[in-house]
C-alpha positions in Angstrom: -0.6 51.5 -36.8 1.8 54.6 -36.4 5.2 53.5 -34.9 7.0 57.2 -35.5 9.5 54.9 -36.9 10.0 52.2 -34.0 11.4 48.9 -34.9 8.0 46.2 -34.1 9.6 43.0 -33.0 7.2 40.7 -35.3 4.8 38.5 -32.9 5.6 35.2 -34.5 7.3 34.1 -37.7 5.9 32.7 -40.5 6.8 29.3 -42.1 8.1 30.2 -45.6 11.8 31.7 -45.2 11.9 34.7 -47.6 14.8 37.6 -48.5 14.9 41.3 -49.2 16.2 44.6 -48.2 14.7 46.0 -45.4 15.2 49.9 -43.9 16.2 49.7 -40.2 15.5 53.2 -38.9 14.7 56.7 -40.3 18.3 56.8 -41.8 16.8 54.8 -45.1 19.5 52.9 -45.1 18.4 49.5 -46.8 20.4 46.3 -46.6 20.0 42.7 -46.4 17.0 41.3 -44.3 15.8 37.6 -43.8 12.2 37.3 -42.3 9.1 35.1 -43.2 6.1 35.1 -45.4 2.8 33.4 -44.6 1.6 29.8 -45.8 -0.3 30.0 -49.2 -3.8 30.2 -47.7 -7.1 28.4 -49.8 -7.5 32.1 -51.7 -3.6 33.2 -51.9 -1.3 33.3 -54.7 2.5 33.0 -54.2 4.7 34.0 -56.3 8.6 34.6 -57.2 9.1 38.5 -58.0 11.4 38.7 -60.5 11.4 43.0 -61.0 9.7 45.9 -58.5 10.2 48.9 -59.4 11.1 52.4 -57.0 8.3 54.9 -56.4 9.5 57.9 -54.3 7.2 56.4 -51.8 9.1 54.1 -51.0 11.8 56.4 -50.0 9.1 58.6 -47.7 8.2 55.1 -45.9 12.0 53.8 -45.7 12.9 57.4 -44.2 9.6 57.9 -42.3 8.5 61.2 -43.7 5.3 60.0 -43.1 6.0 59.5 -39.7 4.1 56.2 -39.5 6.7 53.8 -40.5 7.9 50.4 -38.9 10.9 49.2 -38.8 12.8 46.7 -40.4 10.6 47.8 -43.5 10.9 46.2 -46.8 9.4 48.6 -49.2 8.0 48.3 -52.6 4.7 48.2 -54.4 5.3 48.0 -58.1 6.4 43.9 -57.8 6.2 41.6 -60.4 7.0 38.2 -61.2 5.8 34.2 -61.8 3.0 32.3 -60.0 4.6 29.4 -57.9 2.0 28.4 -56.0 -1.9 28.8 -55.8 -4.7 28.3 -52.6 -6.9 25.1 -53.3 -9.8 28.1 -54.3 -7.7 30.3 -56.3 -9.9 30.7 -59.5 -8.6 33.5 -61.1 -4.8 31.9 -61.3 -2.2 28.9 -61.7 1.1 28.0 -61.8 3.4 30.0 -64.3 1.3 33.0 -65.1 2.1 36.5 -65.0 1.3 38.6 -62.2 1.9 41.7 -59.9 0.9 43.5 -56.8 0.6 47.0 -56.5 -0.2 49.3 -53.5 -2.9 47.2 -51.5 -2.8 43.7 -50.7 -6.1 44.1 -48.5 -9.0 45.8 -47.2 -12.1 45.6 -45.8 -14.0 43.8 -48.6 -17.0 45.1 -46.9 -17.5 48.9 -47.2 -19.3 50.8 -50.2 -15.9 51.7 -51.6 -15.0 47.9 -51.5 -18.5 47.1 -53.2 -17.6 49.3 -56.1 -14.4 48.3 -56.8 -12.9 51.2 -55.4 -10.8 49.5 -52.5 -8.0 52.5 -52.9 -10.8 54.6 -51.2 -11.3 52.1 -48.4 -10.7 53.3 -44.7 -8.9 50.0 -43.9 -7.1 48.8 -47.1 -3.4 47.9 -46.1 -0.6 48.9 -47.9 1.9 46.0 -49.3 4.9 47.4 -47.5 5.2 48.5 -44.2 1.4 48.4 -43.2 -0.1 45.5 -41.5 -2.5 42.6 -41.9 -5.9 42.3 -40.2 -4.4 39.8 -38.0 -1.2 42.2 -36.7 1.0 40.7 -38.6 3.6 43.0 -40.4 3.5 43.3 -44.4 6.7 43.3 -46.3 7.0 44.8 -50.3 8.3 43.6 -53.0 11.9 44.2 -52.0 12.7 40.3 -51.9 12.3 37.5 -53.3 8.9 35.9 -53.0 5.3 37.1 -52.5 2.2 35.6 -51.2 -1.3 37.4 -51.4 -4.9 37.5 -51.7 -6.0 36.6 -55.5 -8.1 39.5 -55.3 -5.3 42.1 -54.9 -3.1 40.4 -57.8 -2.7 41.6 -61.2 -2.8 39.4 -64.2 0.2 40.6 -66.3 -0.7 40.4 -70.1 2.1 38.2 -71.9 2.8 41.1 -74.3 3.8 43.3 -72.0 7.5 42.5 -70.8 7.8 42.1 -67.1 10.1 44.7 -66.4 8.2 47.6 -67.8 5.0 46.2 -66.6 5.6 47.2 -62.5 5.7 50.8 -62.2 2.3 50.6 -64.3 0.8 49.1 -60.9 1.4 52.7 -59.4 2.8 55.2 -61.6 0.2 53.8 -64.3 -3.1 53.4 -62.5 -2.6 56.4 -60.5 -2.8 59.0 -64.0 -4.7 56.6 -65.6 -7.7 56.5 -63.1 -8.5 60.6 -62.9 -8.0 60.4 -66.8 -10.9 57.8 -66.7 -13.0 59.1 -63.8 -13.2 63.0 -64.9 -13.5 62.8 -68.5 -10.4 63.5 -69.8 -10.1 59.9 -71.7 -12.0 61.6 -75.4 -10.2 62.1 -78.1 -9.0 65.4 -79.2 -9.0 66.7 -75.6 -6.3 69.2 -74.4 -4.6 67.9 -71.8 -2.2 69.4 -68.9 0.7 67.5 -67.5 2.1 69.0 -64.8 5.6 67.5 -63.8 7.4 65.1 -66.1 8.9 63.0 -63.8 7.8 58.8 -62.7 4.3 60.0 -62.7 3.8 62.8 -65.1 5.6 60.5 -68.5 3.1 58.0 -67.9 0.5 60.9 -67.9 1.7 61.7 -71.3 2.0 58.6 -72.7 -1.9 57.5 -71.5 -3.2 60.4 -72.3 -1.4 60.4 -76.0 -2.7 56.9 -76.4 -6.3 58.1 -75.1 -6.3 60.4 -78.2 -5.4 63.6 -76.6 -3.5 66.4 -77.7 -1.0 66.7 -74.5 0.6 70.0 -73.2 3.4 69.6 -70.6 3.3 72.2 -68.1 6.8 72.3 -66.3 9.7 74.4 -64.8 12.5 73.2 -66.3 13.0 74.5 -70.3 15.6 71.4 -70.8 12.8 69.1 -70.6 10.9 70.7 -74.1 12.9 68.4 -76.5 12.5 65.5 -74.3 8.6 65.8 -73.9 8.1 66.3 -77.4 10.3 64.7 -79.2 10.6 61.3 -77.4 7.6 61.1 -75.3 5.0 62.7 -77.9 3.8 65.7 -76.2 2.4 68.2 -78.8 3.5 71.5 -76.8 5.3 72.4 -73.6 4.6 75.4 -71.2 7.2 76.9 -69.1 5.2 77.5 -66.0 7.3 80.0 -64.7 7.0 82.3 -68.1 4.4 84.5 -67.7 3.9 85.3 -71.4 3.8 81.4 -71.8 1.1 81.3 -69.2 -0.4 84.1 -70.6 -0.9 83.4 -73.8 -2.5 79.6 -72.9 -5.3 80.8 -70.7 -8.7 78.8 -71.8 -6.8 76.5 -73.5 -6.8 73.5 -71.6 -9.9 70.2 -71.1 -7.9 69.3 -68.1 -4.8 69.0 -66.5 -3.1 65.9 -64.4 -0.7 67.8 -61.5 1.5 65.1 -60.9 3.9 67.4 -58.6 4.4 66.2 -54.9 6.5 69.5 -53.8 4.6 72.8 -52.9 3.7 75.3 -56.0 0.8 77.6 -57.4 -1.9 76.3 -58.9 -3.7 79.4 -59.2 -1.6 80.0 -62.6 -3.0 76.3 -63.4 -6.8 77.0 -63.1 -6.0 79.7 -65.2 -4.9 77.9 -67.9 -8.4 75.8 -67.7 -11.5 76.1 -69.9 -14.6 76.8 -68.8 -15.9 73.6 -66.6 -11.8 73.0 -67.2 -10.4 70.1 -64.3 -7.3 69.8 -62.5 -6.7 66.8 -60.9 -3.8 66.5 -58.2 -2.4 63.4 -57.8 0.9 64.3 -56.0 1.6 64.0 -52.6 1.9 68.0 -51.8 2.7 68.2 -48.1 1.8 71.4 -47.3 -1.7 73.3 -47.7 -1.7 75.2 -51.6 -3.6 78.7 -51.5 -6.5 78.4 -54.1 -8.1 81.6 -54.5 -12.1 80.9 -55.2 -12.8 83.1 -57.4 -11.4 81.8 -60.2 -13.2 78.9 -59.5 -16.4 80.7 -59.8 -15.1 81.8 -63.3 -15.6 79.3 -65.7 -17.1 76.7 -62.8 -14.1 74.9 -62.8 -12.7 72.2 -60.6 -10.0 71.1 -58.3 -10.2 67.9 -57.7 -7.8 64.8 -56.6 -7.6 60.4 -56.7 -5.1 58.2 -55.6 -3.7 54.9 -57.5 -6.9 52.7 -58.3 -9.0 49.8 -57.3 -8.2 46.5 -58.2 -10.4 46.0 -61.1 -9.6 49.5 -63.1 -6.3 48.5 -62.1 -6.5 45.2 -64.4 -8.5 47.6 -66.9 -5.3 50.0 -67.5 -2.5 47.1 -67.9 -5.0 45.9 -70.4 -5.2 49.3 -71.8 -1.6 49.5 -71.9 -0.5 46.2 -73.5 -3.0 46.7 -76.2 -1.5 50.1 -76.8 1.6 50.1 -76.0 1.9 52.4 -73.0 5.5 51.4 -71.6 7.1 53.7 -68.9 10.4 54.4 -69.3 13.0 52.8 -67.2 16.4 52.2 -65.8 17.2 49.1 -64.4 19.7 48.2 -61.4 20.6 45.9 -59.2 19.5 45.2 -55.6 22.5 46.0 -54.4 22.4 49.8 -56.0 19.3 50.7 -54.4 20.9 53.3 -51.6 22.1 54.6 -54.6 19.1 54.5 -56.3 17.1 56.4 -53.7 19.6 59.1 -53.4 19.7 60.0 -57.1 15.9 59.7 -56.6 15.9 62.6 -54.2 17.6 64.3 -56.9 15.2 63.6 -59.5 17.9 61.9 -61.8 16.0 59.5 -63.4 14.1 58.9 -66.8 11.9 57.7 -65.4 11.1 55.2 -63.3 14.0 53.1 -61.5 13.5 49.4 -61.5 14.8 46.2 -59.6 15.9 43.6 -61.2 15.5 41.4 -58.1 15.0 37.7 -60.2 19.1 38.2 -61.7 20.3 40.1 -58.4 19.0 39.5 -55.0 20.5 36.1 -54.7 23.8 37.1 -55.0 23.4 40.0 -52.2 22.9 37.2 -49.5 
């Protein structure tokens, strides 16, 4: 699948014309792309996307971080928008609903992760954009205008939850809600850890709050107190670079989310733990972190990670939210502001979670 950031001349072209914004090359540089979309098959849902919002993923994949990227690559994962169309066995859908994609649109369907609903922890799930389809065939995120996949990757969008709030739940959302859910830390009156406060890290806070936690966020940054506490509903906030903070908080903490994707010490985090205490990293650190075992040994506490969710959990938490109100924050734009977008992503200046507003703005960038 790796290209090392080669442009992949697609092998045939699909009937249904679609548009987006597609990276070129490693540069990043997005900008107006025509290319096709598959026929709605007896068990696919097509739909028009109306929002999708930014995940910093995106810009590793449109810039080839990753170093598996193929070009022209139409990112996004977070897409939402209005069923159009449905295969003659859709069962779960019809014209008009509600609906997203998230980070898969396949996999397998055949392994034991697959069987258990865990298709995020299948060897062979694709990824929406910039990953490709059993048959070759290149797939293309939610950058553009239309959508077409398998009824058993789509999201059923409650109708309470607005649209354009509802996308980066499909990634930022499921992938704090899940470790919150699989390791415990969903009882209330549980002291919770989030470290980072950024796309990832709010929605920690704001699941965890409406899990019935008491939340503690763990950052570097003292500018960010007011904001956690005051607007998000954290009820404390650690400077994680005050050692008399740190100090004074050790064998405080149930658990602790580390939604942080850039290299730091975690040694000060497990420190911080109770006795059988978790932390749970969910970002993206590229390089190895030194983790010194004894003080695991003290207190038999964990380091653990999980990425996004399968399907069904992931239907579970936009439930979750729409019944409690668990809304990330977010900044709209239009498709045409998205090189923009990704820089001032790169500098983290964002609350919190950028979002396309591709059903108002992508026709008029043609």
């Amino acid at each position: 699948m790796a290209t090392d950031g080669k442009v992949v001349e697609p092998e045939f072209v699909h009937p249904k014309k679609a548009f987006g914004w597609a990276a070129r090359d490693p540069s990043g540089v997005l900008s107006p792309f025509n290319f096709s979309r598959r026929e709605t098959g007896e068990k696919d849902v097509a739909f028009k996307v109306l929002y999708c919002g930014i995940c910093h993923s995106d810009l590793h994949m449109a810039r080839s971080e990753w170093g598996n990227s193929i070009y022209p690559l139409v990112p996004g994962h977070e897409l939402v928008g209005v069923v159009t169309e449905v295969g003659s066995k859709v069962e779960k859908f019809k014209v008009g609903d509600k609906v997203g994609v998230g980070y898969m649109v396949d996999s397998c369907r055949s392994c034991q992760n697959c069987d258990d609903d865990l298709e995020n922890y299948c060897p062979q799930y694709t990824v929406t954009g910039g990953g490709k389809y059993r048959d070759g065939t290149v797939t293309y995120g939610g950058y553009s205008d239309s959508m077409v996949a398998d009824e058993h990757f789509v999201i059923r969008i409650p109708d309470s939850l607005p649209l354009d709030v509802a996308g980066p739940l499909l990634c930022a959302g499921i992938t704090v809600y899940s470790p919150l859910r699989y390791y415990g830390l969903d009882k209330a009156g549980m002291n919770i850890g989030v470290v980072g406060l950024g796309g990832l890290g709010h929605m920690a806070v704001k699941f965890a709050k409406a899990l019935g936690a008491n939340v503690t966020v763990i950052s570097t940054s003292p500018n960010k107190e007011k904001e956690a506490i005051e607007h998000l509903g954290a009820n404390s906030f650690l400077i994680s670079r005050d050692p008399d903070q740190m100090r004074a908080a050790i064998d405080s903490l149930d658990g602790i989310i580390d939604t942080v994707s850039a290299s730091h010490p975690i040694l000060p985090l497990v420190s911080i733990l109770k006795s059988h205490g978790k932390l749970v990293m969910v970002g993206g650190v590229s390089k190895p972190l030194e983790l010194p075992v004894s003080s695991l040994l003290r207190g038999r506490k964990l380091v653990a990670g999980s990425v996004i969710g399968g399907i069904k959990e992931t239907q579970e938490m936009i439930d979750f939210a729409a019944k409690h109100d668990v809304k990330p924050e977010i900044e709209i734009v239009p498709i045409d502001y998205i090189n923009t977008a990704m820089e001032r992503l790169v500098k983290a200046d964002v609350k919190y979670r950028f979002v396309i507003d591709i059903g108002n703005t992508l026709k008029h960038s043609s």
